[in-house]
N, C-alpha and C positions, 0 to 999 in steps of 0.2 A: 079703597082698592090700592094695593100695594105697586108702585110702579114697576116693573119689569124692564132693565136696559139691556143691550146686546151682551156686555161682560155679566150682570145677571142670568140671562137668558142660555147665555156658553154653560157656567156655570151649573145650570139646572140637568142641562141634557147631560152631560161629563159626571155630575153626582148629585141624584134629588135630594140630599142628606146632608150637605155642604149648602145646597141651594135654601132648604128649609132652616136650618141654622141662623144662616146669612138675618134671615129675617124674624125669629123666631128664638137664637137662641145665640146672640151672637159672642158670649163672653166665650164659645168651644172654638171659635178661629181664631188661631194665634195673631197677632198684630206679623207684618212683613215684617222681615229681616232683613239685615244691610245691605246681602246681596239681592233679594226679589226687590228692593228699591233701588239698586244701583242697574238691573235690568229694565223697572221700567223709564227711569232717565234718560238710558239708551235706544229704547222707542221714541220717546220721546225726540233724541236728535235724531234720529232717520227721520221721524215725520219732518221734521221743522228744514231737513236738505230737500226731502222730497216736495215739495214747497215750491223750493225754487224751481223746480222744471218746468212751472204753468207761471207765464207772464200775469201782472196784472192783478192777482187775486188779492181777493180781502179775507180777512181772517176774521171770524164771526166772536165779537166778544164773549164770553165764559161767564156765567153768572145767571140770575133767574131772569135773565132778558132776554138770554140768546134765543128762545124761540121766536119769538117776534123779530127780534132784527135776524133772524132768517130769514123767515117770510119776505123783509124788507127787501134785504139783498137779494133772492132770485129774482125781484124785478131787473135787476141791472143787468140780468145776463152776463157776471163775471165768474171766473172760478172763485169756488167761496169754500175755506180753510177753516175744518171742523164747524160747519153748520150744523145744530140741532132740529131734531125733530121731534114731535109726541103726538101719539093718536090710541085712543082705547085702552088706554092705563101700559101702551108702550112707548119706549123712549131709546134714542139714538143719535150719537155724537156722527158724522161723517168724515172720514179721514179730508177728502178732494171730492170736490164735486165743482165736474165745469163742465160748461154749455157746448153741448150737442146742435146739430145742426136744428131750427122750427126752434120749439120748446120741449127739446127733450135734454137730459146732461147725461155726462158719464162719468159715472163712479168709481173711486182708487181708494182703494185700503190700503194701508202705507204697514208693511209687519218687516221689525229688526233681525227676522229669518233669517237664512239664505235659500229658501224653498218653502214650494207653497204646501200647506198642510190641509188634511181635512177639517180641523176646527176654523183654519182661515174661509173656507168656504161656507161653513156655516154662520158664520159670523156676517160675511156679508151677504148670507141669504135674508138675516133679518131684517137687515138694512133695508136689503131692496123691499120688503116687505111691509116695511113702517114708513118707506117713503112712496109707495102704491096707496095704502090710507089715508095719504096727505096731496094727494092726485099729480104726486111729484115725477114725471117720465123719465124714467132712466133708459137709456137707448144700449148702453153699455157698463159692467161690471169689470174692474180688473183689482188684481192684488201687486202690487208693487216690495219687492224684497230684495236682499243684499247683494248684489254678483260678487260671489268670493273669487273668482276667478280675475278678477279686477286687482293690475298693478299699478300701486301709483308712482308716478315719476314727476316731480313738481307738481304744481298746484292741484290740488282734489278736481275733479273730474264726477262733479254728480251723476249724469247722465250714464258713466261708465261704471259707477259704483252702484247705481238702482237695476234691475231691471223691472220691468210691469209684463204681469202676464194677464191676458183676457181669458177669464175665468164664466165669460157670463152662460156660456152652453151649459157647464157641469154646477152651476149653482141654480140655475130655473126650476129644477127637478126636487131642489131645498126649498125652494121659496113656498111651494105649496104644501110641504110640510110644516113648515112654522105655524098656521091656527092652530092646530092639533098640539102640536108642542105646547103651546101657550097653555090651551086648555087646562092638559096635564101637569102643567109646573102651578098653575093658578089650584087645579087640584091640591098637589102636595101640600101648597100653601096653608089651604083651610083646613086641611088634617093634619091627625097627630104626628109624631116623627116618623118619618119611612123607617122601615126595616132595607136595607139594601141587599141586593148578593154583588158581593166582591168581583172584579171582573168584570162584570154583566149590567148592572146599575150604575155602580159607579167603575167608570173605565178606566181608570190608572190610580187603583185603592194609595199603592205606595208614593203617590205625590201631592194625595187630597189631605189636605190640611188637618181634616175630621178623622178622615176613615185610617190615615194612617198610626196618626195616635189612638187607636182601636187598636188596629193589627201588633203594635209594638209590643201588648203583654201576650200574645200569641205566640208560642217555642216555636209552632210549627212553621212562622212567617220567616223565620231565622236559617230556615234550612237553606243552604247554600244553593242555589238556582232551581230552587223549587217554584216561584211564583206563580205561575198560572195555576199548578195542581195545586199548591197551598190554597190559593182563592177556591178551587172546587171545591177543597176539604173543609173548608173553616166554613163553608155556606154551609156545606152538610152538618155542623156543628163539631167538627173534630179540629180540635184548637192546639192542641201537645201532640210535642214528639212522640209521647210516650205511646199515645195514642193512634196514630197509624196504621191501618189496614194492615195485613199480610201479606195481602196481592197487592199492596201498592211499589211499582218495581223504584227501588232506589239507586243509584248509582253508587262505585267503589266510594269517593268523596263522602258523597250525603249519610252509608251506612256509617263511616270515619263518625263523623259528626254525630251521627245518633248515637254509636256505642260511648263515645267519649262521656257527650254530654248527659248520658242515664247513670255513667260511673265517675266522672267528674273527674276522669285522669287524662294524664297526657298521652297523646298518641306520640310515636316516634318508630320510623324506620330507619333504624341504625344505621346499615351498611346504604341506603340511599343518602341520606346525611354525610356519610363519610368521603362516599365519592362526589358530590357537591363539594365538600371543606376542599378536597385531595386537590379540586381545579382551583382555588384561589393562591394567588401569585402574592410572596409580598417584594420590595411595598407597597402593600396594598393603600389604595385610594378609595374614600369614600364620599360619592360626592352626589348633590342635588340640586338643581334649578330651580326657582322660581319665574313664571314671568306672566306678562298680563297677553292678552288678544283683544283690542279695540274691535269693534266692527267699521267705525272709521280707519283707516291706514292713517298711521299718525306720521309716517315718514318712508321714505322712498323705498323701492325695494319691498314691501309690505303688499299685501293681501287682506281684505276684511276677516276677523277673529282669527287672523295669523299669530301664534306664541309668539312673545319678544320676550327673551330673557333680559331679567334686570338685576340678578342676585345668585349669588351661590356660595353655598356649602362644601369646605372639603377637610376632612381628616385624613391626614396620612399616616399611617403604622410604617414604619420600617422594618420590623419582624414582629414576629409573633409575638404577644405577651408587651411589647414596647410602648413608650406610652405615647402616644398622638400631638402629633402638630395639628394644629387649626388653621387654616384658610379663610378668608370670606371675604365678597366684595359685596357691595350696595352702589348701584349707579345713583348719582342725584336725578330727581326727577325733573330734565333738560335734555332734547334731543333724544338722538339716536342711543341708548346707551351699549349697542353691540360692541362698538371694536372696545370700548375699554374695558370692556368681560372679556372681551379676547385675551388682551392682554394680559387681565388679572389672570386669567387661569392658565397661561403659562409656567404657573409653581406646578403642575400635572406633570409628574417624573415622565422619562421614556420608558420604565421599566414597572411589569407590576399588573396585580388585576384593578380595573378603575368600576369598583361596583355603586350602584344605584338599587333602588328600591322601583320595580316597575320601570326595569331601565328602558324601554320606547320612547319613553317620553324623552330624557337625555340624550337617547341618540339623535331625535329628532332635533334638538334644538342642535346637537353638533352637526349634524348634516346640513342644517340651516346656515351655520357659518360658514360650514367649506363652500356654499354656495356663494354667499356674499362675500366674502374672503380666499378666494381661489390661491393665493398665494399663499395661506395657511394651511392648505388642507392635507399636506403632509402633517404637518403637528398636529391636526383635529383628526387624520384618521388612525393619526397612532394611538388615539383616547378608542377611537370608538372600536378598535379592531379590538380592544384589552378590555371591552366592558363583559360585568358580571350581574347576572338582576337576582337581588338576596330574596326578592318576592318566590322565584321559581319554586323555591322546597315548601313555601306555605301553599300557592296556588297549586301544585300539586299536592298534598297533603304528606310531605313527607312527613310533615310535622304539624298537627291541630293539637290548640289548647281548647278545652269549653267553652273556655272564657271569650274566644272569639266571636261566638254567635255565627259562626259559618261566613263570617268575613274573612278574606287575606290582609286588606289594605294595612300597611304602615300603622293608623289610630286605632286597628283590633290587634296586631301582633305586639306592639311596642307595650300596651298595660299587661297584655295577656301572660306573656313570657318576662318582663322585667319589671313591672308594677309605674313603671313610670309612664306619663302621660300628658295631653297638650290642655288639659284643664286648665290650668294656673297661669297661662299665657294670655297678653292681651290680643295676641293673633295667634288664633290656635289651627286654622284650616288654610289651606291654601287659595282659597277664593278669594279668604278677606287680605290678606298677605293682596292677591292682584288688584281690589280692588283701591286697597288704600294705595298704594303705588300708583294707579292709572288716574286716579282723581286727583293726586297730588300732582302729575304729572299733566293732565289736561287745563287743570288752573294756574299753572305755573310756578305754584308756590314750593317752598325747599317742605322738607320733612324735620318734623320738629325730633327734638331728640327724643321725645318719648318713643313717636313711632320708630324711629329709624333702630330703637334697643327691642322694640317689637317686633320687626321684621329682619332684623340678625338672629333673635334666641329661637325665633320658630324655623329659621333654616336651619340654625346650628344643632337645633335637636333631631332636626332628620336625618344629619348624616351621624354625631354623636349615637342617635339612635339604631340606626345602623351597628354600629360598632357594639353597641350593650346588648342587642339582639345575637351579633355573632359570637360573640364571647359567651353566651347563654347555652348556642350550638355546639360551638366545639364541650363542652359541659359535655353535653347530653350524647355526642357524639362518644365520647371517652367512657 
């Protein structure tokens, strides 16, 4: 009999097709990526803080023991740190489990959230579930997650950085569904591959490992915020744009995108393009942030998954057609490194449009300084009051290529319109850019020079990028 654990069992219910794979077919799930590994490291240290809340506790060795030196431990009546259990071919790690009043405990799921979810709930439904099997009384259920609303000011402050919520009312109602569940996933097991419907079996096609590598040779999955009705459609067997109902109602956008991508030419609204170009001020500035979000506050003033910028991009044109200064700074990974980004980005003329790509995110982080910098915030709102977002004529469609796939973002307009791309880069997304930054930064180590040529050419191509995008515009504008 195949064991069944709780991230198994998640698993099963979210997608039986992922789930039977898992077990049956497992060369079709990609190994983790450096981010879903640098995500669960970060569970990892919530659990290992949340830890500390409960005096006293032992932490149950890891390995083909721990069942038994479980058993061991609840005689002690201490809180006992990831305890195992196994009953019925099911099996379960325990975030916290400490002693309740008699011989009953109560249970803490420890999730690097900041809010409790319905998969947390199920999660520790099974729990409770595989430790009723093993005649273990849990008096109480609670899920423990991040208070973003938590500033730190000296020393971390666990207590203020967890909160626990008592979840056990809305999870007892789950508990007596998990046989049933089990059944059915022990079902899938011994039969062939499920057939899924999108949606409906499995519940978030575009982030299962399986199903979304299915969806990705589908046109129709491409259509610009189509997804739900794509899932009805593709269940129904209708996989291409081409192919589309009549009565299926489209938005201005999504027809853009069908017409384009059946004639494989570029769309453009000329005179909406022109009055865009008309509002750009030079000299123009081009400019982009990187920065990381710990869920630890790594330094005062900070918030859990608060942005910190640690890096930026800027090209400055002084007219039209001129040819570009380069900017850029890179903080060493030590400290706080805002006010010396402050600094550095004092090359930001007074005059001019200061554009970004999806500029929210830049103003955000400049709002973020005039916050922390109050005596700057005249020269950061003469940035922010000048900004321009180059995204606006894609996300609007004043302008689609094919080539987009009914994406706006930056990595579909920059190959689609200039052929150039973040391929060839050894940081080519901005997550890895965070991550390597915040891991170098949590170890304390300098950045060797390979990464630090890493993490300059992939900002400098966002805002250069910028620039070969606009210059494509005014093109097409003319």
């Amino acid at each position: 009999m195949n064991v069944i654990s709780k991230s198994r069992y998640l698993e099963g219910l979210w997608c039986p097709l992922l789930f039977w794979c898992r077990f049956n077919d497992p060369s079709r799930i990609p190994e983790l990526d450096r981010m879903s590994l640098f995500r669960m490291s970060v569970g990892h240290r919530i659990g290992d803080l949340a830890k500390g809340l409960f005096q006293g506790g032992v932490e149950v060795p890891h390995g083909s023991d721990s069942i038994r030196r479980t058993l061991e431990l609840l005689e002690r009546r201490v809180p006992l740190f990831e305890p195992a259990f196994s009953s019925d071919g099911l099996f379960c790690k325990v975030d916290l489990l400490v002693p309740a009043h008699e011989d009953e405990w109560d249970l803490f799921e420890v999730k690097s959230s900041t809010k409790v979810e319905e998969k947390h709930l199920l999660d520790v439904a099974f729990q409770l579930y595989v430790l009723k099997l093993c005649n273990v009384k849990v008096r109480s259920a609670s899920v423990i997650v991040v208070n973003n609303e938590y500033v730190r000011r000296g020393e971390l402050d666990v207590s203020g950085l967890l909160s626990s919520y008592d979840v056990t009312d809305e999870v007892l109602p789950l508990v007596s569904e998990v046989a049933d569940n089990v059944a059915f996933l022990r079902d899938v097991l011994s039969g062939p591959e499920p057939k899924v419907s999108y949606g409906i079996d499995c519940r978030e096609p575009d982030k299962c490992p399986v199903c979304s590598k299915v969806l990705e040779g589908f046109s129709i999955f491409r259509l610009h915020r189509f997804r739900s009705k794509a899932y009805e459609l593709i269940n129904e067997g209708i996989i291409d744009l081409d192919s589309i109902p009549g009565d299926v109602r489209l938005s201005d956008k999504q027809r853009i995108q069908v017409d384009c991508e059946r004639s494989g030419k570029l769309h453009v609204d000329v005179p909406l393009l022109r009055e865009f170009l008309g509002g750009v001020e030079y000299p123009l500035h081009l400019l982009d942030f990187e920065s990381f979000n710990s869920a630890i506050p790594l330094f005062d003033d900070t918030r859990a998954y608060e942005h910190v910028p640690f890096q930026f991009s800027l090209h400055v044109v002084k007219s039209r057609g001129a040819e570009p200064e380069h900017f850029e700074f890179l903080a060493e990974p030590k400290g706080d490194p805002r006010a010396q980004l402050l600094d550095a980005l004092r090359v930001v003329g007074p005059s001019g449009s200061v554009m970004a790509f999806n500029v929210g995110f830049e103003r955000r982080m400049l709002e973020q300084l005039c916050d922390l910098f109050p005596e700057s915030s005249s020269f950061l709102h003469g940035i922010i009051d000048r900004l321009v977002d180059l995204q606006v004529v894609f996300r609007d469609f004043v302008i689609y290529h094919p080539d987009q796939h009914g994406k706006t973002g930056m990595k579909a307009v920059l190959p689609a319109l200039t052929g150039k791309s973040y391929g060839d880069l050894d940081v080519s997304r901005g997550d890895e850019a965070m991550v390597l930054f915040q891991e170098a930064l949590e170890s304390g180590r300098r950045l060797s020079e390979g990464e630090r040529r890493a993490l300059l050419e992939y900002c400098a191509l966002d805002t250069q990028g910028m620039l070969d995008i606009l210059r494509r515009l005014y093109d097409l504008a003319s």
